[in-house]
N, C-alpha and C positions, 0 to 999 in steps of 0.2 A: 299636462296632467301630473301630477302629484303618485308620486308611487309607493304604494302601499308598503309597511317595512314591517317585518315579521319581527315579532321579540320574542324572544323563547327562555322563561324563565329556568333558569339551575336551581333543580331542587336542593334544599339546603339535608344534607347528608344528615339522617335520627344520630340523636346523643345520646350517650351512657356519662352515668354519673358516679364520681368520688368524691363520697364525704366523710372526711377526715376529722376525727375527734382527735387532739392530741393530749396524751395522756398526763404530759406533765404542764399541761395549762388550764386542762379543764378543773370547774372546783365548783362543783354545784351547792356545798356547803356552803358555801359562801356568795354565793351571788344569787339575783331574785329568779334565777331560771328563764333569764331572759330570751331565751334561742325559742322555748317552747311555748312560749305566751306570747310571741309574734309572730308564729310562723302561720302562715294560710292558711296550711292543710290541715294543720292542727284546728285552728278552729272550724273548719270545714265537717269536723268532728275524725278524722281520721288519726291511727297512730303516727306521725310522720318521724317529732322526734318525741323520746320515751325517757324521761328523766326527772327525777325528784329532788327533794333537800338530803334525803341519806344515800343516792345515788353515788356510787365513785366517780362515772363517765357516764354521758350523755349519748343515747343512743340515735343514731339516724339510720332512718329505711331509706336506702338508694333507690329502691321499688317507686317510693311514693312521693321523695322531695322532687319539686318542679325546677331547682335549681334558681328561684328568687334573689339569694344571697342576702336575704333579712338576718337570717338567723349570724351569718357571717359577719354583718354589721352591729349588732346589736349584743353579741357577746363580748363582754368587759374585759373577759384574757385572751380575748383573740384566741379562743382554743378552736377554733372550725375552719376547714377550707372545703370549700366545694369548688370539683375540679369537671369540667362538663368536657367531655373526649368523643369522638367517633363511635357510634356503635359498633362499627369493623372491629375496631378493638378487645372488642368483648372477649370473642373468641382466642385469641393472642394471651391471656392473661399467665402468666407463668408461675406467681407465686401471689400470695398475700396471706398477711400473718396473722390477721384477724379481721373482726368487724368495724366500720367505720378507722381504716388502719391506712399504712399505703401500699401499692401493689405495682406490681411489676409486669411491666406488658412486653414481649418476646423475650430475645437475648444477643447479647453478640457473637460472635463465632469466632472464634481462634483460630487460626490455619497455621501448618508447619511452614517455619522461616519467617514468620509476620509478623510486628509486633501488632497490638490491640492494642489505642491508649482510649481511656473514659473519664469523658470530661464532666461534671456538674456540679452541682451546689449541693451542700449537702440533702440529704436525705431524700435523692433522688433514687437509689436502689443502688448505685456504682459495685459497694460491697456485699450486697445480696448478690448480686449478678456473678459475681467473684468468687462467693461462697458453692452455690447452683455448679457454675463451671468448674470447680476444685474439687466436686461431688462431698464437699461436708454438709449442704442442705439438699435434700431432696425436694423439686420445685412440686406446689403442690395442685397448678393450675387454677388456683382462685380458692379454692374447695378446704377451705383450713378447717373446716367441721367432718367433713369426708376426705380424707385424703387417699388420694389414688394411689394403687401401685405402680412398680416400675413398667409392669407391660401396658399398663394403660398411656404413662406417659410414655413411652417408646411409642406407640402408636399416636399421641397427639404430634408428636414429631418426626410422625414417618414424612416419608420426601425432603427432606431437609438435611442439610448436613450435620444438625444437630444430633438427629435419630443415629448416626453412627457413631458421634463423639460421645453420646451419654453409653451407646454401646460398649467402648472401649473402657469407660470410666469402669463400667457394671465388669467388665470381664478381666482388670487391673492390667490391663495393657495402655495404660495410658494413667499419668499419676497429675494432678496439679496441687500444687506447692502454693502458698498464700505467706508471703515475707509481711512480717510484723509491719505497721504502718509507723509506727516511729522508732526508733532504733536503739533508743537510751532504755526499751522495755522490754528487749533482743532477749538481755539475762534473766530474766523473767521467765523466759518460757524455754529455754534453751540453756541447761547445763554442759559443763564439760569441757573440754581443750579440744581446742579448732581441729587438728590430726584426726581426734576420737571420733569426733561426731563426721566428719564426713567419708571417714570410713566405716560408720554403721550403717550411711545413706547411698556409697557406692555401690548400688545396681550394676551401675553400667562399667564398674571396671576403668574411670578417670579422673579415680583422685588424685594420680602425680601430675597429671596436664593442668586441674584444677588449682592445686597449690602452687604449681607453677605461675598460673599468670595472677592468684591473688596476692 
C-alpha cells in the first residue's frame, strides 16, 4: 500500500512595497512618460503613477502598484526601483524623507564598550541611521507629512533598548559625535588649534590623557 503524504503548503508571507523615484534621474520633460503609459493599473483607469510633461518627478502610489516592474523596465534613466519587502516590516519603519523616496526600517543599537560597524552600498540609510542615533535627525516613523513627537516615538520604542538610548539623548545625558567622513573637509567645519577646541569639548575633564595618546 502506497502511503498517503501530506504536503502542507507555507504560505508565502503579504508584501509591502517601495517605489523609489530618484530625483536626479527622473526627467519627464524629456522622455515620453514611459512608466505611465505602460503600467497596468494605469490603464486599468486607476491613479497608480501621476506624472506629466511639466512634472518635476513622477509620482507612484505604493497603495496601488502590484509590483509588475514594467514601469522599472521601460524607463529610459532608470529612475525607478521597486523594492517588494515583508509586510512585518511596515510597522518597523523608522524614518523616510519623503514620497516615493527611501526609508529606513529599525535601527541599530550601540552599547557601552561595542563597537557597531555598518556595512552597505550606498544609499542604504548607513548615515541616516547615524544621523537618528547622534540625535541631529529626529526619526520620523515613515510619517514625513505628520511627523510625530518625541513621546510618541518614545513609545513606538518602548521595550526596546532604543526607548532608553533616545531617552538619554532627549535628557543630554548621552551626547553622539558624527567624525566628518573624509578628512581633507575636517577644516571646513572645524576651526581653531587642536589645545582650543578640545578644551571647549572637555566635559569630562580628559584633555591631558587625550593629548597624551594623540
Amino acid at each position: 500500500m502506497s502511503k498517503a503524504k501530506a504536503h502542507t503548503e507555507e504560505k508565502e508571507e503579504p508584501k509591502t512595497r517601495i517605489a523609489i523615484v530618484h530625483n536626479d534621474k527622473c526627467k519627464p520633460k524629456h522622455c515620453a512618460l514611459e512608466c505611465k503609459k505602460n503600467c497596468p493599473v494605469v490603464r486599468m483607469g486607476k491613479l497608480c503613477i501621476e506624472v506629466t510633461s511639466e512634472s518635476k518627478l513622477a509620482f507612484i502610489s505604493e497603495t496601488l502598484c502590484i509590483g509588475c516592474g514594467i514601469c522599472v523596465k521601460k524607463c529610459p534613466y532608470e529612475a525607478i526601483t521597486i523594492i517588494n519587502l515583508p509586510k512585518s516590516l511596515e510597522r518597523d519603519t523608522t524614518h523616510r524623507y519623503g514620497p516615493n523616496s527611501f526609508k529606513l526600517h529599525r535601527l541599530p543599537m550601540p552599547r557601552p564598550g561595542q563597537v557597531l560597524g555598518l556595512v552597505g552600498s550606498n544609499g542604504t540609510g548607513k548615515s541616516t541611521a547615524l544621523k537618528i542615533l547622534a540625535g541631529k535627525l529626529k526619526p520620523n516613523l515613515g510619517r514625513y507629512d505628520n511627523e510625530p513627537g518625541w513621546q510618541e516615538i518614545l513609545t513606538h520604542f518602548r521595550g526596546s533598548e532604543l526607548q532608553n538610548y533616545f531617552t538619554k539623548i532627549l535628557e543630554d545625558n548621552l551626547k553622539g559625535l558624527i567624525k566628518s567622513q573624509y578628512v581633507d573637509s575636517i577644516s571646513k567645519v572645524v576651526k581653531g588649534v587642536m589645545g582650543s577646541i578640545v578644551e571647549a569639548k572637555d566635559d569630562r575633564h580628559i584633555r591631558d590623557t587625550i593629548l597624551r595618546e594623540l
